[in-house]
Residue frames as qw, qx, qy, qz and C-alpha x, y, z in Angstrom:
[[0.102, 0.320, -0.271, -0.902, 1.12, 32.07, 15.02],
 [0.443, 0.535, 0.646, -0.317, -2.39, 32.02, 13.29],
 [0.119, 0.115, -0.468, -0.868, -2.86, 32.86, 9.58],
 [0.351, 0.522, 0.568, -0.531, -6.03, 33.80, 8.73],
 [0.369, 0.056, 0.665, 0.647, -7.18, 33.71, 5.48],
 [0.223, 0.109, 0.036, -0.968, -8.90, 37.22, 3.61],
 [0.732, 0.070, -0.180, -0.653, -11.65, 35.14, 2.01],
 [0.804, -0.006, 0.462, -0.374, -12.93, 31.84, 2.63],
 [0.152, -0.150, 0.862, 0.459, -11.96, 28.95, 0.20],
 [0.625, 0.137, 0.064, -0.766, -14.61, 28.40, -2.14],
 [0.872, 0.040, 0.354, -0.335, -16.81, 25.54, -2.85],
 [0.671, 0.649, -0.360, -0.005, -14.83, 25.04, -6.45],
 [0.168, 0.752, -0.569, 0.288, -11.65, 24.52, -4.70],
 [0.615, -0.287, 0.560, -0.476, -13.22, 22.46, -1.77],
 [0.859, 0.137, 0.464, -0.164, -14.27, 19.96, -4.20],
 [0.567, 0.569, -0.595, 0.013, -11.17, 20.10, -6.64],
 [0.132, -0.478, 0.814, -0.302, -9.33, 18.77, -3.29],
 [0.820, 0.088, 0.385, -0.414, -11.87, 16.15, -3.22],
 [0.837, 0.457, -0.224, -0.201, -11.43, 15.09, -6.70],
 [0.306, 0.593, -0.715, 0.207, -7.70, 14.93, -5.97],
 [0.432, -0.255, 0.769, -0.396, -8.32, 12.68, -2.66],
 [0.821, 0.159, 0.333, -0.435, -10.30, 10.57, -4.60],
 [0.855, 0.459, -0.235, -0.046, -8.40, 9.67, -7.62],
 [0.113, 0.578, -0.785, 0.194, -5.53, 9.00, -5.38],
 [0.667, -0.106, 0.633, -0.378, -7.76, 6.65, -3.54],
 [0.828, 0.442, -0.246, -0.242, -8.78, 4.82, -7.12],
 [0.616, 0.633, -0.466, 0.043, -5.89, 4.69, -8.16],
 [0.212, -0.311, 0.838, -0.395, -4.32, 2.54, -4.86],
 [0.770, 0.133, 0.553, -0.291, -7.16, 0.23, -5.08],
 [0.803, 0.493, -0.333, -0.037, -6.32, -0.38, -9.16],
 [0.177, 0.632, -0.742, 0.136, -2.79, -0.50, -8.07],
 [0.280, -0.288, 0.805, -0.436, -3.85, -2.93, -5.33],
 [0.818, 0.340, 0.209, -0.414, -6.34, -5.02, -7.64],
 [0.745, 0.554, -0.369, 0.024, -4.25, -5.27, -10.49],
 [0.059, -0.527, 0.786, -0.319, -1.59, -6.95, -7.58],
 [0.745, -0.106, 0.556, -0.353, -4.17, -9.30, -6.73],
 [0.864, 0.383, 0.172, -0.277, -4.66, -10.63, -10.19],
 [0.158, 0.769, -0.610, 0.110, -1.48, -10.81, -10.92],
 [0.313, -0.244, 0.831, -0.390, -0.94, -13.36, -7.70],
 [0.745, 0.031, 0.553, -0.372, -3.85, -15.19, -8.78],
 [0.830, 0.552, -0.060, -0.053, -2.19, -16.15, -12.74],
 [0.895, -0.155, 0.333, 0.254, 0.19, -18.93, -12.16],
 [0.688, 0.340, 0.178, 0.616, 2.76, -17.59, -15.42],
 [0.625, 0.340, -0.219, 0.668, 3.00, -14.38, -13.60],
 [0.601, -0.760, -0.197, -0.148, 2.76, -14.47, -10.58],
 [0.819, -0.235, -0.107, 0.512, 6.62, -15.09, -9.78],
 [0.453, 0.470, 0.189, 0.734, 7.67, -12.41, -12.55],
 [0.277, -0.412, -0.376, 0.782, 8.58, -8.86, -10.57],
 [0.270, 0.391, -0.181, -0.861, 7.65, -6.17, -13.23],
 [0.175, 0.552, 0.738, 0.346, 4.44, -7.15, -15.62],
 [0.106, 0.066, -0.174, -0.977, 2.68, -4.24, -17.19],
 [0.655, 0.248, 0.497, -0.511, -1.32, -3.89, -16.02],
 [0.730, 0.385, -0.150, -0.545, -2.11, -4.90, -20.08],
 [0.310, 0.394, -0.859, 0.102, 0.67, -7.77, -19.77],
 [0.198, -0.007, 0.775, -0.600, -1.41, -8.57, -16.56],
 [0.545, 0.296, 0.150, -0.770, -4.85, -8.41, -18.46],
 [0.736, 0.353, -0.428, -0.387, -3.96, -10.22, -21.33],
 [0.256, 0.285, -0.831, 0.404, -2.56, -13.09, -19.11],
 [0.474, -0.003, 0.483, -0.736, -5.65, -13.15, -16.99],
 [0.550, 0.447, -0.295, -0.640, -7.44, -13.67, -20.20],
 [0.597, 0.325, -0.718, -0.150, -5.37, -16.57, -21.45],
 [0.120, -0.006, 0.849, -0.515, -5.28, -18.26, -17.67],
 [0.554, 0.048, 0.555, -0.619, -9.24, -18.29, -18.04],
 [0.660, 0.418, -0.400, -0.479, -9.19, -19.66, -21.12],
 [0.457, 0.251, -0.839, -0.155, -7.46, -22.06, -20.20],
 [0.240, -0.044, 0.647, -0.722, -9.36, -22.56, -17.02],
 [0.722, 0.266, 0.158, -0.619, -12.44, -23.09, -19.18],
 [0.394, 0.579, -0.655, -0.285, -11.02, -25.49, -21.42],
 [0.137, 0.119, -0.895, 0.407, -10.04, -27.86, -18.69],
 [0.337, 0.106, 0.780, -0.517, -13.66, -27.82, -17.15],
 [0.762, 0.295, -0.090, -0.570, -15.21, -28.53, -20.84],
 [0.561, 0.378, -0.723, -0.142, -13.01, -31.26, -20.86],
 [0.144, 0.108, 0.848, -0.499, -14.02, -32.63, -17.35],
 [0.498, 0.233, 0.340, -0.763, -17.30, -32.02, -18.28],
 [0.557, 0.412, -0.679, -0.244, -16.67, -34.27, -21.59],
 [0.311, 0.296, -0.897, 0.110, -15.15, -36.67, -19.75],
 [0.345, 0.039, 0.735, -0.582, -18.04, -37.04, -17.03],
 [0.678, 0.319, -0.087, -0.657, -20.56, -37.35, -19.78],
 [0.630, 0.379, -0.646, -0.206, -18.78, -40.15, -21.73],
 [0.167, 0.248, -0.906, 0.301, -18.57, -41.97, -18.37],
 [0.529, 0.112, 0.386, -0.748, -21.89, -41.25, -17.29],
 [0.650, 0.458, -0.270, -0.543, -23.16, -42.74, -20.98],
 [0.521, 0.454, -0.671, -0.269, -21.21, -45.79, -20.71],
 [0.241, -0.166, 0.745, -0.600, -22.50, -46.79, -17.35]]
């Protein structure tokens, strides 16, 4: 059986369905970002539920401390360099 439709879809419609394919697509890649980063911050990475801003603000503090650690290597190479 064939339905045939009286008028054409129009262009409006054509490119609502778009929109809609698209922000589902986004939104899987956030979903599937915000999983990476997650995995890549050691205090919660283990933890099952974290909330993306729980995930953000965690990120945050992980690079802080990330930076921290290489101003102190970067200290410490200096003062060794200097006393050579």
């Amino acid at each position: 059986m064939v339905v045939r439709m009286k008028t054409p879809p129009s262009k409006k419609s054509e490119d609502s369905l778009r929109g809609v394919q698209t922000e589902s697509k986004d939104s899987s890649m956030t979903e599937l970002e915000f999983s990476r980063l997650k995995n890549l911050v050691p205090s919660i990475s283990k933890k099952t539920t974290v909330s993306k801003l729980d995930v953000i603000l965690e990120a945050i503090r992980y690079i802080d401390q990330l930076q921290d650690q290489l101003l102190d290597q970067v200290k410490d190479f200096i003062l060794h360099f200097d006393t050579s």
